[in-house]
DRENMARGU-331425 format. One record per residue (C-alpha): residue in three letters; x, y, z. Coordinates in steps of 0.02 Angstrom, whole numbers, plus 50000, padded with zeros to 5 digits. Example, Ala and Ser with C-alpha at 12.3 -4.5 7.8 and 13.67 -1.06 7.14 Angstrom:
BEGIN
Ala506154977550390;Ser506844994750357;
END
This chain:
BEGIN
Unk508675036649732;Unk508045020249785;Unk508235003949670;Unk506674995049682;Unk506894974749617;Unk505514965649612;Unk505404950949714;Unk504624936549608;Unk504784922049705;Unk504164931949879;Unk502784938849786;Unk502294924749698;Unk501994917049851;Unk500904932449930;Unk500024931449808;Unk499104914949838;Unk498944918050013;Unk498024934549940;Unk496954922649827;Unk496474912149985;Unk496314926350109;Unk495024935249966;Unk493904918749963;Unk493794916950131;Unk493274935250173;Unk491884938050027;Unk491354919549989;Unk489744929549913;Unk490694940149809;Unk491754926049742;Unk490284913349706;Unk489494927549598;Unk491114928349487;Unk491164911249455;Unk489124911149429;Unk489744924449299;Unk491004913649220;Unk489864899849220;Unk488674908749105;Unk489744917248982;Unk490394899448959;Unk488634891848928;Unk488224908048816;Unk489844904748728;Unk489464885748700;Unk487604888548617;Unk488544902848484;Unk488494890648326;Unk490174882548268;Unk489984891948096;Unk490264907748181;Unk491994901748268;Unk492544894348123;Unk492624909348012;Unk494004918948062;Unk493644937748075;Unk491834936048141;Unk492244922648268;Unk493714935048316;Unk492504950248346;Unk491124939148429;Unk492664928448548;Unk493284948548598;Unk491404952148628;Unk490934939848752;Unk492654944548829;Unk492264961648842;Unk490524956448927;Unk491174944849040;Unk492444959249107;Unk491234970549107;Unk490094959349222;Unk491734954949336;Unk492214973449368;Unk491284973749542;Unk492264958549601;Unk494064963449530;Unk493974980949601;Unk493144973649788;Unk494794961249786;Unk496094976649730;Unk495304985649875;Unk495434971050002;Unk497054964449946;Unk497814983049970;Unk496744992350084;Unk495954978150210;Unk494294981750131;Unk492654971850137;Unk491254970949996;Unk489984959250078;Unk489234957249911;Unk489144959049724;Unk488464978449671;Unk488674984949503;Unk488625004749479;Unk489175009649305;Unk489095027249353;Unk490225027249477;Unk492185033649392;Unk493315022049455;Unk491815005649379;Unk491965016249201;Unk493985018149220;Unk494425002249270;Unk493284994249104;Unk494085006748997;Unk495835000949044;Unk494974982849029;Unk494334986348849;Unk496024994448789;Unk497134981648867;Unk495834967848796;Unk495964976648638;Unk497804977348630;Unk497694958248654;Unk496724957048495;Unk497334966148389;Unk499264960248422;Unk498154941848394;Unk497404947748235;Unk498884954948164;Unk500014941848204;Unk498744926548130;Unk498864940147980;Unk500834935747968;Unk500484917447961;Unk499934917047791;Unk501284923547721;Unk502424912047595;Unk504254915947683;Unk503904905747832;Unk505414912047915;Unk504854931847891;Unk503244927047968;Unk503724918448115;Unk504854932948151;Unk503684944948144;Unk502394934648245;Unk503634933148377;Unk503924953648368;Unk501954957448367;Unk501744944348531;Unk503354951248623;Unk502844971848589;Unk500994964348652;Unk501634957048799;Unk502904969948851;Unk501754984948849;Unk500294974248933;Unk501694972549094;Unk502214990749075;Unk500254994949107;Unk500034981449205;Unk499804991549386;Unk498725001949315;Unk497024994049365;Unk497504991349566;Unk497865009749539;Unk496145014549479;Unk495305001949595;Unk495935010449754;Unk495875026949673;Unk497675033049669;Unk497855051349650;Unk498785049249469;Unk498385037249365;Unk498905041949193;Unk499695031549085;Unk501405043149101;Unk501355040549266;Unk501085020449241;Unk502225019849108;Unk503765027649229;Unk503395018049372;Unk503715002849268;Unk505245007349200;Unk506644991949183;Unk505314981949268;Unk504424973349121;Unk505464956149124;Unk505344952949317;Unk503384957349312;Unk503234946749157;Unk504104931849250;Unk503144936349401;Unk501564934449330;Unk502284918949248;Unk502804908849388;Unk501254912449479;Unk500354903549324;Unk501194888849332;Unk500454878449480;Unk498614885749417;Unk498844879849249;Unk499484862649314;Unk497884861949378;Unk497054865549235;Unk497894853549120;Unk497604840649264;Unk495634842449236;Unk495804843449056;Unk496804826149058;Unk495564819549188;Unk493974824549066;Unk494684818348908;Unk494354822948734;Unk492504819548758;Unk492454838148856;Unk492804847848690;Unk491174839248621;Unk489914852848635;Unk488144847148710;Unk489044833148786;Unk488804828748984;Unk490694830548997;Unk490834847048910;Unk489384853049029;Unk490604845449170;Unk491974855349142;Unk491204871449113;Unk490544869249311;Unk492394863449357;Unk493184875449260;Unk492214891949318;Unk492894892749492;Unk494724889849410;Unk494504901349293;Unk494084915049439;Unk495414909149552;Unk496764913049412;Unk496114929849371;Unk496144934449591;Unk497914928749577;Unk498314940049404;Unk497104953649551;Unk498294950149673;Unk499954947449576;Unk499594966449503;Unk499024975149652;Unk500654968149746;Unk501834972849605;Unk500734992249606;Unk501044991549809;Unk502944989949760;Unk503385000249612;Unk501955012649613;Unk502485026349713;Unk502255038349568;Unk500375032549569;Unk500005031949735;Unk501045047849787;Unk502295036349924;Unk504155035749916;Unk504645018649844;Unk504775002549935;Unk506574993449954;Unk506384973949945;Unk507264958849941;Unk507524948949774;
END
């Protein structure tokens, strides 16, 4: 049987060069996720601050425009699986929400969204409790059994996407067997130069971008938008190359040996 170790630092580094070689070969596709992202933000930012503030309905209206804004970026997150795994091409954006693999791959969106929120929900739950100590235990519990079945599932979209001959959860769930912690760090160190970015623009913007109906808020949701799609190709990318390595269950191949 063949060990299969994830190689983070090797991969991490794929997967920009996937983020770049995506941009440059469906510019279209790319500006119409980050037109997407652009309006979900503006939508977001006209929702009145009495909704946010109150706790359950600003949660169920913040995992709503989630849901829509996945829903809308399907096309492009499938066409950049496909290219980053198979060499293919979408010249541009097409929805068809009758197609399988469209309603598959926002199913596993919803429930891995919804997995999100309710670990979120539950865990915000905790904080009120009186023995401090209790509750910070169990928040830490609820986020770490959140996190470590979102990497166990975590190939499972590339597999839809290219339309891998099994893609049921068993199947997911074995190929990612003892590989939880290296695809959680994986996806971890690819964040970090990304987010450095993104604090950078925060810094740059100030406090006067969190003002809503301000010039500067308006300003960073146009800045934001194409870093905001350029993390979620690299989470594409990171995914599909980890599915590419440990998915031979999936994809019906005999694992691939790499180098830590």
């Amino acid at each position: 049987m063949t060990t299969i170790r994830l190689p983070v630092f090797r991969l991490s580094k794929t997967a920009y060069g996937d983020l770049l070689n995506v941009v440059l070969a469906m510019p279209l596709l790319i500006g119409c996720g980050i037109l997407i992202v652009l309006a979900v933000s503006v939508v977001e930012s006209a929702i009145p601050l009495s909704v946010w503030n109150t706790s359950v309905l600003g949660s169920a209206v913040g995992f709503l425009v989630t849901v829509v804004r996945s829903f809308l970026l399907v096309p492009v997150l499938i066409a950049a699986h496909r290219y980053i795994l198979l060499g293919e091409v979408t010249p541009g954006y097409a929805m068809d929400v009758g197609a399988p693999s469209f309603q598959s791959f926002f199913g596993w969106q919803v429930a891995l969204l919804a997995l999100s929120t309710v670990t979120s929900w539950i865990g915000g739950a905790t904080q009120g409790d009186d023995a401090w100590l209790i509750s910070a235990i169990a928040f830490l519990a609820l986020t770490a059994s959140g996190v470590w079945i979102a990497m166990r599932l975590s190939i499972v979209l590339p597999a839809v996407a290219v339309g891998a001959p099994n893609t049921s959860a068993k199947s997911i769930w074995e190929d990612t067997k003892g590989h939880a912690f290296r695809i959680f760090l994986l996806f971890l160190v690819v964040s970090i130069p990304i987010g450095a970015v993104i604090v950078l623009e925060l810094m740059l913007l100030g406090p006067g971008s969190q003002a809503r109906g301000s010039g500067l808020s308006v300003l960073d949701m146009i800045i934001s938008s194409p870093t905001q799609i350029a993390l979620i190709i690299l989470y594409v990318a990171t995914a599909s190359r980890v599915f590419q390595v440990i998915g031979q269950r999936v994809n019906g191949q005999a694992p691939q040996a790499s180098q830590a």
